[in-house]
C-alpha positions as CSV (number, residue, x, y, z in Angstrom):
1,X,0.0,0.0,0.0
2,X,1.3,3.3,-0.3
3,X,1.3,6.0,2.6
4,X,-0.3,9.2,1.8
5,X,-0.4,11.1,5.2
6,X,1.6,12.6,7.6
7,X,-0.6,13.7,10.7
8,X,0.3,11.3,14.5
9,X,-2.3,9.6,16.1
10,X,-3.1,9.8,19.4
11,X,-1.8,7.3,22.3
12,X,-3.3,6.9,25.6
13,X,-2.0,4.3,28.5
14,X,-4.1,2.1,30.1
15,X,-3.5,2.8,34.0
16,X,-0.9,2.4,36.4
17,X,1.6,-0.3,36.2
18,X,0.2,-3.6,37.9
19,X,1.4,-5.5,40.8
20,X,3.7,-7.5,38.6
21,X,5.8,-4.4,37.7
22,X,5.2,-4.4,34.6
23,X,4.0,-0.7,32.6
24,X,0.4,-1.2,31.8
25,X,0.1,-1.9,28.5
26,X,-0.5,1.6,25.9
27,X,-3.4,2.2,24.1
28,X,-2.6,3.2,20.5
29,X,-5.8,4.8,18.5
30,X,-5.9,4.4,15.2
31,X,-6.7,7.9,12.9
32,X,-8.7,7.3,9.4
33,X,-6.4,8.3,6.8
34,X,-6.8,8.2,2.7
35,X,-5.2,5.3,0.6
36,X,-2.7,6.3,-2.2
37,X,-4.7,6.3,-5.5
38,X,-7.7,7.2,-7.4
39,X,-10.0,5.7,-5.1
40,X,-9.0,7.3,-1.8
41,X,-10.1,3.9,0.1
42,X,-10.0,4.8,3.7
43,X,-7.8,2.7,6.0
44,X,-7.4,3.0,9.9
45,X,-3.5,3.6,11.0
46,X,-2.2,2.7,14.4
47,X,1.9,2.4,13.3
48,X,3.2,4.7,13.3
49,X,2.7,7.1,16.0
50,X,4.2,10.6,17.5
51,X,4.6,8.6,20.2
52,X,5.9,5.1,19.4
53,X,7.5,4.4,16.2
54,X,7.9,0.8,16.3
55,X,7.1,-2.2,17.5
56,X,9.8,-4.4,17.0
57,X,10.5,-4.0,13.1
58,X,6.9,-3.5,12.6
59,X,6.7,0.5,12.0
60,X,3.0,0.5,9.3
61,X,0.0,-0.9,10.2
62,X,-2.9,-0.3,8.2
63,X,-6.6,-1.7,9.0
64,X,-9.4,-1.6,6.8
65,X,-12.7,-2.9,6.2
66,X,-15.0,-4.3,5.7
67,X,-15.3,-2.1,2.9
68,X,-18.7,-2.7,0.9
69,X,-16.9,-2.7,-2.8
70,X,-20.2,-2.1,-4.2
71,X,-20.2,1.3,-2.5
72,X,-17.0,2.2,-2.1
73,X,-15.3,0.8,-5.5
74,X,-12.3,-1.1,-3.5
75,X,-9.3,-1.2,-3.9
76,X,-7.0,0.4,-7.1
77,X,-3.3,1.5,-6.1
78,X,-1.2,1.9,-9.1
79,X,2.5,1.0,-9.5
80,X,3.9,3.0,-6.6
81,X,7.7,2.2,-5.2
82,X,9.0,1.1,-1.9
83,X,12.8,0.8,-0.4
84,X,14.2,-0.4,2.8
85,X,11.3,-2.3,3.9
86,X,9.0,-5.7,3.1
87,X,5.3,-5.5,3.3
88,X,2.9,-7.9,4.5
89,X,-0.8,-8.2,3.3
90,X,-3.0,-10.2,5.9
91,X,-6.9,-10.3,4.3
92,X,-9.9,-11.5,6.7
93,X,-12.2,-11.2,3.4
94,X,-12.0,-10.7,-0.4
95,X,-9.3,-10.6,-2.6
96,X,-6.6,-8.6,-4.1
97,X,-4.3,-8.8,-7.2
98,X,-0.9,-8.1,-6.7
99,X,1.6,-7.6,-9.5
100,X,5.4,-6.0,-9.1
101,X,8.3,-5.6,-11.1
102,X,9.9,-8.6,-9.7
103,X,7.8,-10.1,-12.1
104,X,5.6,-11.4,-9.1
105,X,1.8,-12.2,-10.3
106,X,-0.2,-13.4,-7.3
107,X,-3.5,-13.0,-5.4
108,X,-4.0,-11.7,-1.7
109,X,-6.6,-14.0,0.1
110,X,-7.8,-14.6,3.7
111,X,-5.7,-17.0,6.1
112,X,-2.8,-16.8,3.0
113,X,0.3,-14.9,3.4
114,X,2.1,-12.5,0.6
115,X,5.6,-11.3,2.0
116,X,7.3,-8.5,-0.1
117,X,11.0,-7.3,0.3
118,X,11.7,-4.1,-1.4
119,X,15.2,-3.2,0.1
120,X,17.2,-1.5,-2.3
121,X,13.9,-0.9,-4.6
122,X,10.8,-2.5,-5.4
123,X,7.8,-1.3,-7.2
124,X,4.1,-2.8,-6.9
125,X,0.0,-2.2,-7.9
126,X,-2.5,-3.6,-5.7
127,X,-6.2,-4.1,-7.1
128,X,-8.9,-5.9,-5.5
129,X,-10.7,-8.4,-8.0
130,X,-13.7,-8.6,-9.4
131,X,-15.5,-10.8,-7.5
132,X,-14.8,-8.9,-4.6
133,X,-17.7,-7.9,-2.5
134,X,-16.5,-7.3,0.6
135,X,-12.9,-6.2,1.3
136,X,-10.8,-6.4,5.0
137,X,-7.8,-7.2,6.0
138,X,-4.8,-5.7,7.3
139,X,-1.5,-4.4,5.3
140,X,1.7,-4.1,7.3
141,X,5.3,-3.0,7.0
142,X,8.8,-4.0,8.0
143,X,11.7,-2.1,8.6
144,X,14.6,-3.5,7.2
145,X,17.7,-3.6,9.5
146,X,20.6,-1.5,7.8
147,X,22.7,-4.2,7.3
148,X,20.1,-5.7,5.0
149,X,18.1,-2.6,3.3
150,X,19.4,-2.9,0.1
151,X,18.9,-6.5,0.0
152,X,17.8,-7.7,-3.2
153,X,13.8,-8.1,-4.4
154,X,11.7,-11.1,-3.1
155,X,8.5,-12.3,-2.9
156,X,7.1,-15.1,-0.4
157,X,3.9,-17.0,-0.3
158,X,2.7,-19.0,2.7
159,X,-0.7,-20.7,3.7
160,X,-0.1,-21.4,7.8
161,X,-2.7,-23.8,9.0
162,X,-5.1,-23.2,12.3
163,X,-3.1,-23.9,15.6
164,X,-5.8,-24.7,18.0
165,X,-5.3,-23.1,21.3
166,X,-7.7,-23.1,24.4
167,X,-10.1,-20.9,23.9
168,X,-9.8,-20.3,20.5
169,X,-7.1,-20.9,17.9
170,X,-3.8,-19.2,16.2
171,X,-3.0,-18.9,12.3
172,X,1.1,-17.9,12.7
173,X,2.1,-16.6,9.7
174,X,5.4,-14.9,10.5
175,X,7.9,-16.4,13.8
176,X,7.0,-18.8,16.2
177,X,3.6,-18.9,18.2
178,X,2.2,-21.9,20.3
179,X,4.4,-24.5,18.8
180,X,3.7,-23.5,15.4
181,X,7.1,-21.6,13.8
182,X,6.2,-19.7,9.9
183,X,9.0,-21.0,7.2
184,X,8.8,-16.8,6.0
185,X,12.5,-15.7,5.8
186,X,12.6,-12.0,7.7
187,X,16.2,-10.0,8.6
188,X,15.1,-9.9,12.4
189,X,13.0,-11.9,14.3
190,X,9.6,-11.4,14.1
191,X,6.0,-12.4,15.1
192,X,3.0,-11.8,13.1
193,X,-0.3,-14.0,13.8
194,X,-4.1,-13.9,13.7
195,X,-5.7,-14.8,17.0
196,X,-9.6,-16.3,17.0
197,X,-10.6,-15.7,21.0
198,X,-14.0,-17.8,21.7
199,X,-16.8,-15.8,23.4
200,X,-16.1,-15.5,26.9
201,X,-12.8,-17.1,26.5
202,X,-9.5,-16.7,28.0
203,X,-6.2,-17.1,26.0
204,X,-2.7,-17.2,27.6
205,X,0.0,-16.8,25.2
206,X,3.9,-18.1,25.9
207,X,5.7,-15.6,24.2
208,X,9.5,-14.3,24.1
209,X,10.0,-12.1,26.7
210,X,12.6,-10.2,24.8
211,X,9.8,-9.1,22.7
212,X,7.7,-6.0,22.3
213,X,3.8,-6.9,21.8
214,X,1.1,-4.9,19.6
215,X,-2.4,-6.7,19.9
216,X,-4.8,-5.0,17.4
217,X,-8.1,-5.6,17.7
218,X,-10.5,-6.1,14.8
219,X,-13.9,-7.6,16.4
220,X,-14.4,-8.3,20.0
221,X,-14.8,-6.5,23.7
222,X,-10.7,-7.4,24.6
223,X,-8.5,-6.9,27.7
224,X,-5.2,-7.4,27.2
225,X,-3.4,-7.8,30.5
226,X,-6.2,-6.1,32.4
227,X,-6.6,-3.0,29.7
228,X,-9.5,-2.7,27.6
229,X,-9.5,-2.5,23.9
230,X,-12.0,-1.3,21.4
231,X,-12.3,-2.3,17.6
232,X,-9.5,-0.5,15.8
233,X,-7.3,-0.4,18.7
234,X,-3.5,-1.5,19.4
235,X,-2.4,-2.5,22.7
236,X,1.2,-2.1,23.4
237,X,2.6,-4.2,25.6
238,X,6.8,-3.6,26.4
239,X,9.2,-6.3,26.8
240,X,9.4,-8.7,29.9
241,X,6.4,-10.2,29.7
242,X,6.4,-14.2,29.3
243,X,3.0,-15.0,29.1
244,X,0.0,-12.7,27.5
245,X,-3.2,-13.0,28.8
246,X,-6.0,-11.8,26.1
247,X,-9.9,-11.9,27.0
248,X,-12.6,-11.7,25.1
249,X,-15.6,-10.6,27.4
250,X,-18.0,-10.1,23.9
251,X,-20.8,-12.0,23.1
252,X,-19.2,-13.3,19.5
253,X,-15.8,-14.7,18.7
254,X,-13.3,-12.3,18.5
255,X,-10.9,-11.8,15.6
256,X,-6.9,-9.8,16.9
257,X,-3.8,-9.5,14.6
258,X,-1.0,-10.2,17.3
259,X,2.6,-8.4,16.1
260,X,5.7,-8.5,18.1
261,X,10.0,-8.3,17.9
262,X,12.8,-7.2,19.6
263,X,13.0,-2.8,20.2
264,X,14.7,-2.0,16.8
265,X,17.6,-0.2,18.1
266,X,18.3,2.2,14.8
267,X,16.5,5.5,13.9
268,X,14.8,5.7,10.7
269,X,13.5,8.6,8.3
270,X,10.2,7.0,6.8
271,X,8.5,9.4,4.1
272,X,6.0,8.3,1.6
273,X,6.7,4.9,0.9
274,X,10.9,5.1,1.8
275,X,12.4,4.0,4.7
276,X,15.9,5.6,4.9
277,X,18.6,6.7,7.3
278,X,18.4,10.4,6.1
279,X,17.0,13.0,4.5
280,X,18.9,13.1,1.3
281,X,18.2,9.2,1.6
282,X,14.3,10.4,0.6
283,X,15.3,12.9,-1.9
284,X,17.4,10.1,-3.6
285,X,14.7,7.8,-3.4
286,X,12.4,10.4,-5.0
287,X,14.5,11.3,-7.4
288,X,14.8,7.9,-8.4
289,X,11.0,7.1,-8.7
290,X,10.6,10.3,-10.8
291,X,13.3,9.6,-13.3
292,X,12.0,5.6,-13.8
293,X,15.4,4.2,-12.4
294,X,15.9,1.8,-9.5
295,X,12.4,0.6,-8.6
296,X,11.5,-1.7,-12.1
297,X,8.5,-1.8,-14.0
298,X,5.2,-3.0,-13.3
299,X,3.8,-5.2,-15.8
300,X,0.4,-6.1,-16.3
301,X,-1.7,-2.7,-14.9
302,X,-3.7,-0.9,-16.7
303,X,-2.6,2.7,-16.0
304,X,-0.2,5.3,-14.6
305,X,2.2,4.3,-11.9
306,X,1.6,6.8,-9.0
307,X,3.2,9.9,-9.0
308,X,5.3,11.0,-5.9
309,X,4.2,13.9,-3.6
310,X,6.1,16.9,-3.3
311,X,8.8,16.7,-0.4
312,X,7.8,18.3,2.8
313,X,9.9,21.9,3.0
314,X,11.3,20.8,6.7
315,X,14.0,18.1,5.9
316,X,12.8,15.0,8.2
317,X,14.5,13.7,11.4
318,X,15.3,10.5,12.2
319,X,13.0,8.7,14.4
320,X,13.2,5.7,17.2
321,X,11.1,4.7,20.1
322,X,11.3,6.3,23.6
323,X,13.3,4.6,25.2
């Protein structure tokens, strides 16, 4: 997907720490931003944040749907680039077609994993098909280490089957989750899964305390670790937790998209669709998308690759977490 706004959201924290010491987990709201392209689809962004960055190498998370394509017109994002990243596309319903100048010709559906790497340049359109009636699902990006952002293009495919859990079940589809580890190669260690919590149910997740935790809720009434959660919400929960304990106290199953990593430890400058070290990183980038070099050729779409906005007139900062 391509990023077309600039403004933070908002973050909240939910209470005091609790008597295990640990901080109570953050509440990040998501803000309704437009998708890059004709359409303007709307998405709701909780990464990033004024106030956190990051989790783990997760720094974009979109959330959209479900989006009525009779109404709305779906999805239509022409050729657009991306560097220093991969992308992840996680649908719950419908479909999208996904072409990029790897030379990659595949289809986004639910409970299937596509896994882009754009490091040194990649350029992609996203379309939803057809027979698309109903589109929702979740698009998310990773921040390449810089010891790997110019690695090469690549494209991954994975299906990860349900893990039943008590209380509901888990469908990993990056890192390792209750037994179940994703074969998806990523430059740092990662955790990306859909979580199905029964009504009523309790779910207590092993996970690797090194980690940092987002839980982002797409139906259900959730606590996580005490703190409520609406629709459209992230929790943030900060390493040195072992175990999470998610509730659903709704009256249907719930549905959650469970990320998580080690802090990322470098700044980044993320403009547009770039992830860079600098500003004249961007304007290089930029540059590059303009003149038709670096990022390849879509084949396949039927229209104009999307032009790049103007630069903002403050050069951008590098960015990290609070510590």
């Amino acid at each position: 997907m391509s990023n077309t706004e600039a403004h933070p959201a908002q973050l909240r924290c939910g209470g005091e720490p609790g008597d295990d010491g640990f901080r109570a987990v953050e509440v990040l709201t998501a803000r309704q931003v437009p998708l890059g392209g004709p359409r303007a689809m709307p998405v709701r962004r909780t990464l990033p944040q004024r106030a956190r960055s990051l989790i783990g190498a997760w720094c974009f998370a979109d959330h959209y749907g479900p989006d009525d394509v009779s109404v709305t017109g779906g999805m239509d994002v022409p050729p657009h680039p991306h560097t220093g990243l991969q992308t992840v596309s996680w649908l719950f319903s419908g479909e999208i077609e996904h072409r990029d100048s790897l030379g990659s010709h595949a289809f986004v559906r639910p409970g299937e994993l596509n896994l882009m790497t754009g490091g040194h340049g990649i350029s992609h359109s996203e379309v939803s098909t057809p027979g698309t009636t109903n589109l929702h699902g979740v698009q998310l990006w990773v921040a390449l280490p810089d010891e790997h952002r110019d690695a090469p293009r690549d494209f991954q495919h994975h299906v990860p089957a349900p893990v039943p859990l008590t209380g509901g079940s888990a469908r990993v589809f990056l890192g390792t989750l209750a037994g179940d580890t994703s074969p998806v190669r990523t430059f740092t260690p990662l955790l990306g899964a859909e979580l199905s919590v029964d009504p009523g149910a309790t779910l207590s997740l092993d996970v690797d305390p090194g980690f940092e935790h987002g839980l982002l809720v797409d139906t259900g009434d959730i606590r996580l670790d005490g703190t409520a959660l609406e629709p459209a919400q992230m929790g943030y929960a900060a390493p040195g937790r072992a175990v999470l304990t998610v509730v659903n106290e709704g009256p249907g199953t719930a549905r959650l998209v469970l990320l998580g990593g080690p802090p990322f430890g470098e700044e980044i400058v993320m403009w547009w669709n770039f992830i860079c070290r600098s500003y004249e990183e961007i304007v290089q980038a930029r540059d590059a998308w303009v003149s038709g070099d670096r990022f390849g050729t879509v084949e396949g779409y039927d229209g104009d690759p999307l032009p790049a906005p103007e630069l903002p007139t403050v050069p951008l900062k590098p960015r990290r977490n609070p510590r």
